[in-house]
N, C-alpha and C positions, 0 to 999 in steps of 0.2 A: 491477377486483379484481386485484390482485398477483399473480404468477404462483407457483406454490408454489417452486420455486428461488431466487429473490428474497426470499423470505418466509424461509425458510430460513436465507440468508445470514444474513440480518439478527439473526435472533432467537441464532442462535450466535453471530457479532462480539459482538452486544448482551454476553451469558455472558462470551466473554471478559473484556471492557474493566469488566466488573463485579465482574470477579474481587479481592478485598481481601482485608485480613488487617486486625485488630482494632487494630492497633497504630499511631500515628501518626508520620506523615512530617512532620518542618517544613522547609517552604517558607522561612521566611526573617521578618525581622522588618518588620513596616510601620513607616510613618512617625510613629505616635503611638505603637509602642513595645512594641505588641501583638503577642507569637508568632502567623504565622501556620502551619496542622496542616489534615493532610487525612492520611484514611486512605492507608496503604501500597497502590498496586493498578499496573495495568499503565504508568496515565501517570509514576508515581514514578518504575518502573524504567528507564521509557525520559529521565526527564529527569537520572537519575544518570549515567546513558552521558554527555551534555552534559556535566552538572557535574563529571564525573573529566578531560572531554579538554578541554575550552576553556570553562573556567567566566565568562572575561570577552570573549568571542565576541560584536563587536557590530557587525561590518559590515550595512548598510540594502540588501545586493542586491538584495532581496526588493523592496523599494519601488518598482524600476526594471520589474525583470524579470515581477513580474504583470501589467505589460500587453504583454508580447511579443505571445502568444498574439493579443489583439484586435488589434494593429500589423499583423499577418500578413494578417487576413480581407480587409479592402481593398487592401493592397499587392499582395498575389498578381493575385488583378482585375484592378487596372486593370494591370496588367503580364501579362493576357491567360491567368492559369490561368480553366482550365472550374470555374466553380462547380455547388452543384446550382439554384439559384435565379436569377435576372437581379437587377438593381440594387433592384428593388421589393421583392421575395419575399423575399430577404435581407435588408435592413435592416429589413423590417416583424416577420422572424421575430427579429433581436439583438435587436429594441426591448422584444417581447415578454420571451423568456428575461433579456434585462438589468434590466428592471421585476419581476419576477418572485422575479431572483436579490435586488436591492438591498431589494426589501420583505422576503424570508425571512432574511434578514442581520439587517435593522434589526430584524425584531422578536425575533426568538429572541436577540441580545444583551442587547436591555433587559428580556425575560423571564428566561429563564434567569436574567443574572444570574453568570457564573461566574466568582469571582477569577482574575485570570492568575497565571502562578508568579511573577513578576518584582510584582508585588501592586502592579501600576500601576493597576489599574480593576479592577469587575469587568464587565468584556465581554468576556472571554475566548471565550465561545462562541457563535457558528461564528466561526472563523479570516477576515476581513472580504478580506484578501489573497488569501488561497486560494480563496475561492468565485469571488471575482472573475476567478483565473488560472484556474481549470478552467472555469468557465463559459463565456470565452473559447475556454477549449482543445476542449472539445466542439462550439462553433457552427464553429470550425475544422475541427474531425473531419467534422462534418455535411454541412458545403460541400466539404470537400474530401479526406476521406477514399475515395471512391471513384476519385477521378481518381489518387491517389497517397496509399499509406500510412505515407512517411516524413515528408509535410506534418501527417498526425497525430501521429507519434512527435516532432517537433519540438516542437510545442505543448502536448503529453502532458510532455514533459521539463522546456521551461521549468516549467509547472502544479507538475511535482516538485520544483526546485529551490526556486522558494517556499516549499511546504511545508516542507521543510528547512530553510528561512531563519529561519522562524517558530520553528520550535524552537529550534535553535540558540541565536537571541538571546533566548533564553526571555521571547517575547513570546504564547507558547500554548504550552496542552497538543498531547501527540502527538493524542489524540482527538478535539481544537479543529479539527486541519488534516484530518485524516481524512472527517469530519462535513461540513465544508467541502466536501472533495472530490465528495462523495455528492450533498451539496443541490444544489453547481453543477451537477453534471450531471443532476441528476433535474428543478431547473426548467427546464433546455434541453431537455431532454425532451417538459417539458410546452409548453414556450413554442413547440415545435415543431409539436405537436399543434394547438395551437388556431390556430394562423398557418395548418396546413394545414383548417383549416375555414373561414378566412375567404379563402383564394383557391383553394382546391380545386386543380384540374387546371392552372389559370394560372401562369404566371410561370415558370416549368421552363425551363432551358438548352435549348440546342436539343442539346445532348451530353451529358445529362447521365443515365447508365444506371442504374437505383435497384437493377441488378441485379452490378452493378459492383464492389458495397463489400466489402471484403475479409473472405469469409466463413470461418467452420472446418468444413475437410471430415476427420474424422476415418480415411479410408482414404488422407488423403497424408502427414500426418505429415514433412510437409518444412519444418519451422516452427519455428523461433529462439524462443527466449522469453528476455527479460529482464522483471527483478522486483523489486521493493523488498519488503523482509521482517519481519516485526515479531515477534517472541515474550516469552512470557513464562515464565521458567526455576523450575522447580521441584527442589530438591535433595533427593537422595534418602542412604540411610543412617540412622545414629546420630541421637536428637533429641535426645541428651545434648551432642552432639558441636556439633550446631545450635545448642541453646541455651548453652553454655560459648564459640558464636562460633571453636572451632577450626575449624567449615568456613561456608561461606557461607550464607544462608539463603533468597535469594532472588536473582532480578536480572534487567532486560531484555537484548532482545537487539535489534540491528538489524543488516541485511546486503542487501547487494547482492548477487543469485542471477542469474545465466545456463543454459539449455538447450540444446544443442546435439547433436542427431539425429544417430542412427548406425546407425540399424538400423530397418526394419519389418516388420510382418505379420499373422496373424489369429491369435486363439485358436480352437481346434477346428476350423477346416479352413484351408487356404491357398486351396481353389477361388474364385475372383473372383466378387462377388455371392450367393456361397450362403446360404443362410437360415439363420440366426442367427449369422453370421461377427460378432466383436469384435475391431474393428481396435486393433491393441498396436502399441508402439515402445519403444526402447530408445534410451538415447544417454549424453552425457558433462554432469554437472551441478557448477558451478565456483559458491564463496561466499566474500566475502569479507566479516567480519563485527565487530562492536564490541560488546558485551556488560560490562554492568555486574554483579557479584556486592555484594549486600549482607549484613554480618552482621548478628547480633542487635543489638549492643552499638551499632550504627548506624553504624559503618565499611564506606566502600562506595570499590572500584577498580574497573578497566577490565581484560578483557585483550580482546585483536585476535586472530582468526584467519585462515587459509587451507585450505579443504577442497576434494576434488577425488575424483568419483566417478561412479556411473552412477545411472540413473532406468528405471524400466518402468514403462508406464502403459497398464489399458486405456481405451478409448474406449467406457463404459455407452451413450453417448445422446449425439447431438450437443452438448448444452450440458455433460454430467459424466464426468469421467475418474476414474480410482485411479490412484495413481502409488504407488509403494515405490520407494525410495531409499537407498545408503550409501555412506557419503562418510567418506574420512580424509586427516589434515593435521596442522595444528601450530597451536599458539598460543603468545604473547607477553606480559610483562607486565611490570611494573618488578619481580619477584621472578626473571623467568629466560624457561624456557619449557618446552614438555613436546610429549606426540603428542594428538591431538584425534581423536576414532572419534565420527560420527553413523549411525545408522539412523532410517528417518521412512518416515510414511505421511501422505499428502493424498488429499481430493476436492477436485475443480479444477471450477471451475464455470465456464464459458466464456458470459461475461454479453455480447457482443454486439459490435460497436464493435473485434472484433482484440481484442480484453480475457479475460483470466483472471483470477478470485480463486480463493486454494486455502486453504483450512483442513488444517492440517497438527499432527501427534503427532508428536514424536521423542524416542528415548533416544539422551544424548549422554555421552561420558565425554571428559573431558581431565583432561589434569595441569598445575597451575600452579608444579612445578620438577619434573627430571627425579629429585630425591630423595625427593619424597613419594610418597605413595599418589595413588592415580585418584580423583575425585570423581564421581559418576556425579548423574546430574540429567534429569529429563523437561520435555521444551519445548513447551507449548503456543501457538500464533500463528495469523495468517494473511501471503499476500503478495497484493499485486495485482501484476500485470504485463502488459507488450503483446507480442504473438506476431505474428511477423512471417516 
């Protein structure tokens, strides 16, 4: 049975990414001629960010770099890093998770069914690159995330850089790589489980500590966090204003988010171990971001930010934190630039693996020339990220 925090995630992501408006988005024309139209929703806004910054983005990195991740598991080896398994146990469990990943691939593409933006097929969904690179990236974390956790962040990153590649060259929705993400690691998951029933107690390094992997102890709070971010921008004001197209009506947002600890200690007592002590922190929270605004009239730009600010979070439960946040900065655009103010609130759910997802609320105000009025706007999203 799913554990109810898992369960959780899922069913809000789900809310999010279903979020639409009535109105339709075209995709672009196929080859016999026919507009292709899908509702306005989260994947739009994140593929207008693409199509305002590099609409003809078409480097193949992605083709190379999804199999870093696997190159890794046996290089490391025979070049004498400690796995968690010996030659057997390990290839029995990739063979598994890799059969696993390649049947949940093949068939949710020819189920599903889901045009790509670029209306080359529809197999659009799961991202066939992406499951492939985090699949990998996770047998990697598996084996070798407790001997060292930058051998994970490595493989985590390649995994990311893919993802990116996929959209990018609008060969998938944002959602495509996402779903990807989740499958890979949920059948190494399983492909893990069942390998551990078919050799039980055997086959184990002779160094290898299951107690070793880099866990989150909420009363250290001496822990980096980087994060890739996703939202979706809601504007707030005049709907006169909205529908006359004077201000935006919508738009994604994507950003690169860093954590950086500056401060800790308890809510309601600072005594060490006392009964019901809730370990808090404070620190410095840096985002660097790209964000699409669309109006009505279906004009859609870019602008870039830089914000720079602090975080408090407490520590509910080993797996869920609160954090409140505010952050101010600037943004850029081909009209000028202005001052950018967020406030935000997240639960962070600390899924296992050195991993965070947080679902996050923000009100954000910027100005897109120093001569207009503030646009104000609320941002709904999540990030994943690794803490380290």
């Amino acid at each position: 049975m799913m554990k109810p925090v898992y369960r959780w995630i899922f069913i809000c992501l789900g809310m999010l990414l279903c979020l639409e408006a009535r109105a339709q988005y075209v995709v672009g024309t196929r080859g016999d001629g026919s507009v292709a139209t899908v509702p306005y929703s989260f994947d739009t806004d994140i593929r207008a960010i693409r199509d305002n910054a590099f609409p003809n983005f078409h480097n193949p990195y992605g083709d190379y770099i999804q199999w870093g991740p696997a190159l890794l598991i046996p290089t490391l080896k025979a070049f004498g890093v400690p796995t968690r398994g010996n030659w057997g146990r390990l290839l029995s469990a990739a063979a598994i998770s890799a059969a696993l990943t390649g049947g949940v691939s093949w068939g949710l593409k020819n189920w599903v069914g889901r045009e790509r933006p670029n209306l080359a097929d529809s197999k659009s969904f799961p991202s066939g690159h992406v499951i492939t690179a985090f699949c990998s990236a996770h047998i990697l974390h598996k084996e070798y995330g407790w001997y060292s956790p930058w051998i994970s962040v490595a493989g985590y990153t390649l995994a990311m850089a893919t993802a990116v590649q996929r959209v990018a060259t609008d060969w998938h929705w944002m959602s495509d790589t996402f779903g990807a993400a989740a499958l890979g690691i949920g059948c190494v998951e399983l492909g893990y489980f069942l390998n551990g029933l078919i050799w039980g107690d055997k086959g184990y390094c002779g160094k290898f500590n299951p107690r070793a992997h880099f866990h989150y102890e909420p009363e250290a709070f001496d822990y980096y966090t980087i994060e890739w971010l996703y939202g979706r921008r809601f504007m707030l004001g005049s709907q006169d204003d909205i529908n006359a197209s004077v201000k935006p009506w919508r738009g994604g947002v994507a950003a690169l988010q860093a954590e950086l600890p500056w401060t800790r200690g308890a809510l309601g007592t600072t005594a060490p171990g006392a009964e019901g002590m809730i370990p808090m922190s404070s620190g410095i929270k840096v985002r660097l971001g790209a964000q699409s605004l669309t109006h009505k009239d279906g004009t859609s730009y870019n602008i870039y930010n830089a914000l720079v600010g602090g975080y408090w979070s407490l520590a509910i439960m080993t797996w869920f934190e609160t954090e409140a946040y505010a952050m101010i900065g600037g943004d850029w655009n081909a009209q000028g630039g202005g001052l950018d103010t967020d406030l935000g609130l997240s639960a962070n759910f600390i899924t296992g693996g050195a991993f965070k997802l947080k679902l996050f609320a923000e009100f954000e105000a910027f100005k897109l020339h120093r001569e207009k009025p503030f646009f104000a706007s609320f941002l709904l999203g999540y990030s994943a990220g690794f803490y380290f």
